[in-house]
C-alpha positions as CSV (number, residue, x, y, z in Angstrom):
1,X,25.7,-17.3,-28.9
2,X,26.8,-15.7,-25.4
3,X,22.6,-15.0,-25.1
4,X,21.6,-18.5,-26.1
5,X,23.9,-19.7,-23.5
6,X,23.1,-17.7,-20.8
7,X,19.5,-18.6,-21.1
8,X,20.0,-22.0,-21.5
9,X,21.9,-21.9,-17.9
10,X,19.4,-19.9,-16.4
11,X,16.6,-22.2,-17.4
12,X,18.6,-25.6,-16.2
13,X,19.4,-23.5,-13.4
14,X,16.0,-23.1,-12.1
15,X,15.1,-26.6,-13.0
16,X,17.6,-27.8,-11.4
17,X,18.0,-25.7,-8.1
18,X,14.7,-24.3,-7.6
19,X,12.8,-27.6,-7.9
20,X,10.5,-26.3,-5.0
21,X,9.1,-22.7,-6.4
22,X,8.8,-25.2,-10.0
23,X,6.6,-27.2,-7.5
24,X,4.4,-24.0,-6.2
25,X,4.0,-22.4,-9.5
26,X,2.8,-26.0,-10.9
27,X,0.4,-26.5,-8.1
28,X,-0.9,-23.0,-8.5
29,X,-1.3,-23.2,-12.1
30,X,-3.0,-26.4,-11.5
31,X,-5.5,-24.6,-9.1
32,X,-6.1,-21.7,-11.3
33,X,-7.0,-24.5,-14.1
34,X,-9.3,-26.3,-11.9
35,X,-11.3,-23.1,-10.7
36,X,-11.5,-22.1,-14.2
37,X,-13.0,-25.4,-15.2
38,X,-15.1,-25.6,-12.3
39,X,-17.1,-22.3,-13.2
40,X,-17.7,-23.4,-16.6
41,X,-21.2,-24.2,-17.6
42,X,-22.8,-27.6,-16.4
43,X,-24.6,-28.2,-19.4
44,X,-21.5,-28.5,-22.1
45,X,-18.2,-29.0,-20.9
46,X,-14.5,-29.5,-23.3
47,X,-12.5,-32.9,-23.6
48,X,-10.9,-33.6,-19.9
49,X,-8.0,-35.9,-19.1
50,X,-9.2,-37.5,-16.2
51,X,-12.8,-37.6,-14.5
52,X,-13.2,-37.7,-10.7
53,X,-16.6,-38.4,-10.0
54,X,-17.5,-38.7,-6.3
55,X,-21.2,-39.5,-7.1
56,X,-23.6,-41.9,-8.5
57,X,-22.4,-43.0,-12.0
58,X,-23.6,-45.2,-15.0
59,X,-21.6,-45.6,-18.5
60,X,-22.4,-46.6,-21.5
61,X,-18.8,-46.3,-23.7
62,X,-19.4,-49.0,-26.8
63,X,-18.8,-46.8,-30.2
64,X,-19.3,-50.4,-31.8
65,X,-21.6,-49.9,-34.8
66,X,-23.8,-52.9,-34.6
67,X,-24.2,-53.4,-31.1
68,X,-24.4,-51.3,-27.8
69,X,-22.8,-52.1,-24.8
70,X,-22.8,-50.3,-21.0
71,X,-20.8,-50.6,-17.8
72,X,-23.1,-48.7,-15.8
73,X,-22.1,-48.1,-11.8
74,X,-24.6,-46.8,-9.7
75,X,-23.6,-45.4,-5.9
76,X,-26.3,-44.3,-3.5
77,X,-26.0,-40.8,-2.0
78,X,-24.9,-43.1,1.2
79,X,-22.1,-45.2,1.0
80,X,-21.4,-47.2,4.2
81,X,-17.9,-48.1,5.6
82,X,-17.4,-51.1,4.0
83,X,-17.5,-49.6,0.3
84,X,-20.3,-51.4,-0.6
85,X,-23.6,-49.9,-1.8
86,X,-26.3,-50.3,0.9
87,X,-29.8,-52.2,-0.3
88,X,-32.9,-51.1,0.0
89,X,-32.2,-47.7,-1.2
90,X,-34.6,-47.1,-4.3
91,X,-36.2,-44.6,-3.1
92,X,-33.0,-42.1,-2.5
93,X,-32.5,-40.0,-5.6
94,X,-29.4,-40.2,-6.9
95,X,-26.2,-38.9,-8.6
96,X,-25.6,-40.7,-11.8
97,X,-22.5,-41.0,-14.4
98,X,-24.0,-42.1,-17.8
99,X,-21.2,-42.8,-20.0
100,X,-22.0,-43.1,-23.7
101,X,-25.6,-41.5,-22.2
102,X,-26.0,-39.2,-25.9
103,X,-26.8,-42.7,-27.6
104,X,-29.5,-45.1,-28.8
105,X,-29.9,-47.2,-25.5
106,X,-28.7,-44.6,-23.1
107,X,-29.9,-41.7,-24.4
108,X,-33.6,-43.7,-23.0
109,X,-31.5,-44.7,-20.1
110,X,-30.8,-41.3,-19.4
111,X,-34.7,-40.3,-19.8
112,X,-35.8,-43.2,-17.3
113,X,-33.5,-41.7,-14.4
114,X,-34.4,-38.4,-15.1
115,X,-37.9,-38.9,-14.6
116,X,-37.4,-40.6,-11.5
117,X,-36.2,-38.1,-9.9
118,X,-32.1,-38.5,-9.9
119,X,-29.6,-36.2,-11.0
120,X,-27.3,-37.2,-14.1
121,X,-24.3,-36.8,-15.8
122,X,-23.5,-38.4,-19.4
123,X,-20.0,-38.5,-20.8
124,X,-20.1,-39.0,-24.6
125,X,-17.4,-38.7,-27.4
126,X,-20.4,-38.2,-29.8
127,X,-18.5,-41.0,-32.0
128,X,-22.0,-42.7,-32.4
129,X,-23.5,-41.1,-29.6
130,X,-26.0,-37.6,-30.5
131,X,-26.6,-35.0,-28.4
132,X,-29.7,-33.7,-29.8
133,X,-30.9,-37.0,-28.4
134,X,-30.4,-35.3,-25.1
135,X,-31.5,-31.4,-26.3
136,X,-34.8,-31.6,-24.0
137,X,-32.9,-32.2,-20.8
138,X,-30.1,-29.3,-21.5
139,X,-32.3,-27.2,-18.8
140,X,-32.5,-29.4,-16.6
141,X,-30.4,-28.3,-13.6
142,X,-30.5,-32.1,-12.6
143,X,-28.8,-33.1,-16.0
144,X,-25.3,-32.4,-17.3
145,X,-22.9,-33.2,-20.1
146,X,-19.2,-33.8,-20.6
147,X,-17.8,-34.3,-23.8
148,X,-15.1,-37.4,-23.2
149,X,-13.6,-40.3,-24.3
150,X,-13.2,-43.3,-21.9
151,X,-10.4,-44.6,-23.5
152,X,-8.6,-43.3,-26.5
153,X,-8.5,-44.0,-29.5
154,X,-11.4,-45.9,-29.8
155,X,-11.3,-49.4,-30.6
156,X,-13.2,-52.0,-30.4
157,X,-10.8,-54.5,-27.9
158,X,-9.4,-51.0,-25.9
159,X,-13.1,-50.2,-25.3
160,X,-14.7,-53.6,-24.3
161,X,-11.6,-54.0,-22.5
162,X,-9.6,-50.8,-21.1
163,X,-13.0,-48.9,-20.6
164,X,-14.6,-51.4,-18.4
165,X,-11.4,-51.8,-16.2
166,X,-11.6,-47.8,-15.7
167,X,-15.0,-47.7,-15.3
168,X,-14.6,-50.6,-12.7
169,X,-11.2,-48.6,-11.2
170,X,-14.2,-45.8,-10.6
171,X,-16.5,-48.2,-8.9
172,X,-13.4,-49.1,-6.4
173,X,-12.7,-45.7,-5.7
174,X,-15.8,-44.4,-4.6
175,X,-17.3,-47.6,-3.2
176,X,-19.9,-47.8,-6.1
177,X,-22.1,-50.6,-7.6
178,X,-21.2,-51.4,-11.3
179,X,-23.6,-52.9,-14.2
180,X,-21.7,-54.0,-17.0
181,X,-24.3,-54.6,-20.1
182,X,-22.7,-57.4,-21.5
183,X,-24.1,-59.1,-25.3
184,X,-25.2,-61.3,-26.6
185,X,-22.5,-62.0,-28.7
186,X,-20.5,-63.6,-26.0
187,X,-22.4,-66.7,-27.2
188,X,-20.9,-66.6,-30.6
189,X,-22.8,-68.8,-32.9
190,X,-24.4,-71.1,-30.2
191,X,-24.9,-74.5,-30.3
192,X,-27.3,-74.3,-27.5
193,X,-30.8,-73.1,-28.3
194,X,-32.4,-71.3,-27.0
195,X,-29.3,-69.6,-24.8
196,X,-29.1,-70.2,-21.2
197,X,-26.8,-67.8,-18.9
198,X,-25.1,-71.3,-18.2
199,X,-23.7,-71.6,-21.7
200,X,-20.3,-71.1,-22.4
201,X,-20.8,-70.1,-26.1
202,X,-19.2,-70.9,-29.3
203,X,-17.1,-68.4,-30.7
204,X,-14.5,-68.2,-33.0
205,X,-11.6,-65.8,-31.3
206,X,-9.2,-65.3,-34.3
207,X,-12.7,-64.4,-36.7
208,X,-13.7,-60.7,-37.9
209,X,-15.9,-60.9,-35.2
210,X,-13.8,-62.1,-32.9
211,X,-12.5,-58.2,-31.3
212,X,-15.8,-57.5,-29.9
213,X,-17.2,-61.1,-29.1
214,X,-13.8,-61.8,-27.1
215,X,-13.5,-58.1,-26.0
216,X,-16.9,-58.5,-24.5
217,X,-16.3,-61.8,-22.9
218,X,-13.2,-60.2,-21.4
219,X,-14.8,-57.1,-19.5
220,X,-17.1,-60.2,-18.0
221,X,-13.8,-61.9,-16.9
222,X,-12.6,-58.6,-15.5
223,X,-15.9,-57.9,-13.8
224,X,-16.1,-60.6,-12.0
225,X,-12.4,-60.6,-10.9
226,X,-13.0,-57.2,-9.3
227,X,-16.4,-58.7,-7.5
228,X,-13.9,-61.7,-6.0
229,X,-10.8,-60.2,-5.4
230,X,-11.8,-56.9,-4.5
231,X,-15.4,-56.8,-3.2
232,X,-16.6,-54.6,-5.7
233,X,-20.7,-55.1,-6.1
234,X,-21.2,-55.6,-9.7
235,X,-24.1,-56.9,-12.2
236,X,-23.8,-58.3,-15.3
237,X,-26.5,-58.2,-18.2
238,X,-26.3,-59.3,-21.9
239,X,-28.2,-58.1,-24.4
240,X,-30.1,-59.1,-27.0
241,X,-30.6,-57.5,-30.2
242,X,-32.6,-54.3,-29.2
243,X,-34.5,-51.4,-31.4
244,X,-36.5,-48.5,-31.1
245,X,-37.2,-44.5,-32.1
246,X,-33.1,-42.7,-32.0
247,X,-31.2,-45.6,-33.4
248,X,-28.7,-44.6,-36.0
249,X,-29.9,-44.5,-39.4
250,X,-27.1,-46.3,-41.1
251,X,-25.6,-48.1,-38.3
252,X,-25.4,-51.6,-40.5
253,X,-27.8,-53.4,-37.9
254,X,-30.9,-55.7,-39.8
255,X,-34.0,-53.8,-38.1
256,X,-32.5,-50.2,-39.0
257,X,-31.1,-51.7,-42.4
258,X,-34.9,-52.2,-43.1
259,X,-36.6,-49.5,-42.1
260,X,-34.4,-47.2,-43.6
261,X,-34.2,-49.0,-46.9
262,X,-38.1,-49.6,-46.9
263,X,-38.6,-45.6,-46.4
264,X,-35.8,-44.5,-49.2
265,X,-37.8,-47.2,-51.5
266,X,-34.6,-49.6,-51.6
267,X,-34.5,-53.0,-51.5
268,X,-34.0,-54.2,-48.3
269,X,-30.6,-56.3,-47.9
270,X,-30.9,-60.1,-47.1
271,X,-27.5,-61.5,-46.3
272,X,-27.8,-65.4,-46.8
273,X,-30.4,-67.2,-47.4
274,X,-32.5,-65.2,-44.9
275,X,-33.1,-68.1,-42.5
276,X,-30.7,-67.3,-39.9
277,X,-32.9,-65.7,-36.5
278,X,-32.9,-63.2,-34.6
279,X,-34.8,-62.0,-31.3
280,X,-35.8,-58.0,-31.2
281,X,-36.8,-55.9,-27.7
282,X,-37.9,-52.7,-27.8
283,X,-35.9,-50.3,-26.1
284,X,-38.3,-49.7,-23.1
285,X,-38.0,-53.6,-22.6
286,X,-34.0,-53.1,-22.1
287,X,-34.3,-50.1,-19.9
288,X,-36.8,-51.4,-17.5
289,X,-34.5,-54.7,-17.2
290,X,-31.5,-53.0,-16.7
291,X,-32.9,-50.9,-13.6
292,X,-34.6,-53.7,-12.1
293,X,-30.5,-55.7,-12.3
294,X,-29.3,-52.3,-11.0
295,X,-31.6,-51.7,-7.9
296,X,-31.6,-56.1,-7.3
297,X,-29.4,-58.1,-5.5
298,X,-28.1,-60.4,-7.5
299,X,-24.8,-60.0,-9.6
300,X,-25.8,-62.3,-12.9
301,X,-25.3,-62.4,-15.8
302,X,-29.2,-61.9,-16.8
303,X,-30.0,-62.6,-20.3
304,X,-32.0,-59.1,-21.4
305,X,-33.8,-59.8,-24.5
306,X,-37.2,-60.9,-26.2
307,X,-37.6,-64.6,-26.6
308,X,-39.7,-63.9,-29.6
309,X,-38.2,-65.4,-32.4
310,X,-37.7,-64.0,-36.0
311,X,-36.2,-65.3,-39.4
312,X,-34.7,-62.2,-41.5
313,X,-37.0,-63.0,-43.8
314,X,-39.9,-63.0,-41.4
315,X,-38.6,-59.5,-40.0
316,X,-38.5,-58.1,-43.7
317,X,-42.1,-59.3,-43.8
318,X,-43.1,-57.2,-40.6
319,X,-41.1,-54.2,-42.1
320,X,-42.9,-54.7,-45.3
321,X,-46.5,-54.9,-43.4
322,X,-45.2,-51.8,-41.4
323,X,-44.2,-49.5,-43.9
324,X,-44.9,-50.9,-47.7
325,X,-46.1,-54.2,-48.8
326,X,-44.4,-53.4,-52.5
327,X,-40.6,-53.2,-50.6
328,X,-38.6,-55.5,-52.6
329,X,-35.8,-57.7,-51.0
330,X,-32.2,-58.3,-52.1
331,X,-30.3,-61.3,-51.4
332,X,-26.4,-60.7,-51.0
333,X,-23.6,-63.1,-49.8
334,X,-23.7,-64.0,-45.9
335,X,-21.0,-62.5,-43.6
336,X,-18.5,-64.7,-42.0
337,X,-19.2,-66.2,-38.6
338,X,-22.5,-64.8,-38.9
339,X,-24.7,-66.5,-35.9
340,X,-27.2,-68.9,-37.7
341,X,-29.7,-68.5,-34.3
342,X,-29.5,-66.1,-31.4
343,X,-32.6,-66.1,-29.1
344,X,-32.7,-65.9,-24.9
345,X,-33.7,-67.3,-22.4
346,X,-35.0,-65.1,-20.1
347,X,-35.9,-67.8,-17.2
348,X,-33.7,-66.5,-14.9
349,X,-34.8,-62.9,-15.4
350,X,-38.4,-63.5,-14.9
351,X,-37.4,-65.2,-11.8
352,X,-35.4,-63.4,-10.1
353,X,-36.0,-59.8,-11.5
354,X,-39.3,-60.1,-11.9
355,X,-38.7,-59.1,-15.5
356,X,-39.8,-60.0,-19.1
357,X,-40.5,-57.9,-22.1
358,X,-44.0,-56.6,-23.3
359,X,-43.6,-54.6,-26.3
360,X,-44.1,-56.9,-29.3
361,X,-42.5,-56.6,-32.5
362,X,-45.7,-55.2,-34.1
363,X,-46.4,-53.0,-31.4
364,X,-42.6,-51.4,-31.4
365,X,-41.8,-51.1,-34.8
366,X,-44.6,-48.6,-36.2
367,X,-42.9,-46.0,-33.3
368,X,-39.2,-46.4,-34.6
369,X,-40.6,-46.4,-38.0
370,X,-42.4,-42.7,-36.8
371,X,-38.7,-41.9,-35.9
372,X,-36.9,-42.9,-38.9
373,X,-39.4,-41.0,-41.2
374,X,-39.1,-37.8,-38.9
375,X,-35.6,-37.7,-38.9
376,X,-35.1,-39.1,-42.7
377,X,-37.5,-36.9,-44.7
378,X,-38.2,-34.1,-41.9
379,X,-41.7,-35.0,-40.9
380,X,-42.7,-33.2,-38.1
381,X,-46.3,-34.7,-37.7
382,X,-44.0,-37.8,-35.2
383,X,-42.8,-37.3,-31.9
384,X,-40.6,-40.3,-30.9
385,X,-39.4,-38.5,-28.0
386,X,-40.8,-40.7,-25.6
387,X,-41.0,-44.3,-24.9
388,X,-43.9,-46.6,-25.1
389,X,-45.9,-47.0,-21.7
390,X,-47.1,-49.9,-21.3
């Protein structure tokens, strides 16, 4: 007992009275942590607590299941005075933070900015997110990767919401431009068609839907309030439904339901009657249209998507075409709040980005299809690696 409370005292004696050496050792410690981290390898790094990212930066943190989403911030290697990111800078290379960079859209995002010549860092949680999607830039002494979370735990309202307002707390503190890619979804099911950047939407905010179609109209809200009250330069894009080669297999979205169904020989699911629409970019489409909003001077929001309009039934045509013409189709109960149209219009885009999309359904599909089979029954002969150049 007489040991127990000796110790005890001589503990809350140093706690107590010898506050500052409890300060020095901390501070050291924390030093000797830091230079340990610091020499660790640039290619692989373990979970951090905070980031501090003095560079360029672009995130992509959405571990929603059927749709992607990116707050992207992008800072020149020259910041002037007033915090703001100086324009006609496209031809300085840059140093990038790609957040949620490991998955489907930023994975490609991540390829684009590499080939231009900047150097980028991705911070993924790997909840949807792959690294092998990333495996041929692990050389690459202009690429790294940090295995994070933006916000913890990961749901769908802390994400939309919590990670945009760090990501845009980053953007503040080093003076950087932010790209939030918004969705389509902030529309709800719209009674305006097709959708202008002007309409307000229609959505239901106490509906199964409603955590990501409010979450996402919330980061909007917040992204804008830091462009007002606090100067920030920001750009806002929604997206469309988009597809292409290193989408998840099983991910529950209609073009990868298909594919994937069509190649295993299953029907292909139908929810509804089949005559709801959807519109469907390739993935080179999105990533062209969200560097020309990046490098441009106007803040938004951009609607990012192919006007080209499909029914489900119609896309399970295309698939069938595609892949088998004997793929059968099974009709199931609709989901609730399910959009009965959903296609953009991309006016403003083409006329102030210069932007619209090229890759048509026919001409995209076959390449994710390539993918799917690769990665589904191990066929080597397909390399959807790359994007399609057009």
């Amino acid at each position: 007992m007489m040991k127990s409370f000796s110790l005890k005292n001589s503990i809350q004696y140093v706690l107590e009275k010898q506050r500052f050496m409890c300060l020095l050792i901390g501070i050291t410690m924390s030093i000797a942590i830091f230079s340990v981290v610091s020499m660790s390898s640039p290619i692989l790094k373990p979970d951090f607590g905070t980031i501090d990212i003095h560079d360029t930066i672009i995130s992509n943190s959405n571990p929603i299941p059927r749709r992607i989403a990116y707050e992207l911030v992008d800072e020149t290697d020259h910041v002037n005075a007033g915090g703001k990111v100086p324009l006609g800078l496209k031809g300085k290379h840059k140093r990038i933070l790609v957040t949620g960079g490991a998955g489907f859209v930023g994975s490609h995002l991540v390829d684009r900015l590499i080939a231009r010549g900047d150097s980028v860092i991705v911070v993924d949680n790997f909840f949807t997110g792959n690294k092998e999607n990333l495996l041929h830039h692990y050389k690459n002494p202009r690429f790294e990767l940090i295995r994070h979370d933006v916000v913890e735990p990961i749901l769908y309202h802390k994400t939309n919401v919590m990670g945009t307002m760090n990501m845009l707390g980053l953007a503040k503190r080093v003076g950087a431009r932010f790209l939030i890619t918004s969705t389509s979804e902030v529309y709800g099911d719209p009674l305006q068609h097709p959708q202008a950047e002007t309409y307000w939407g229609n959505v239901n905010p106490i509906g199964v839907r409603s955590c990501y179609d409010e979450g996402k109209r919330t980061a909007e809200t917040l992204t804008m309030d830091y462009h007002r009250g606090l100067n920030i330069e920001v750009r806002i894009a929604r997206i469309f439904n988009t597809y292409g080669p290193r989408m998840c297999i099983d991910d529950g979205r209609v073009v990868s339901n298909f594919v994937a169904q069509a190649l295993r020989k299953e029907p292909m699911t139908v929810y509804g009657d089949g005559k709801q629409t959807r519109s469907f970019q390739y993935v080179s489409d999105l990533v062209e249209g969200l560097m020309r909003l990046m490098e441009g001077d106007h803040v938004g929001p951009f609607n990012l998507g192919n006007p080209g309009e499909f029914t489900m039934l119609e896309l399970a045509k295309v698939v069938q075409e595609t892949i088998d013409p004997n793929a059968k189709i099974e009709f199931r109960p609709n989901t609730e709040d399910d959009p009965h149209k959903r296609k953009p219009d991309i006016t403003k885009a083409k006329q102030l980005l210069g932007w619209e999309p090229v890759v048509s359904l026919r001409q995209g599909l076959p390449m994710m299809v390539d993918d799917f089979r690769q990665r589904i029954f191990g066929d080597d002969k397909h390399d959807s690696s790359n994007l399609l150049t057009i």
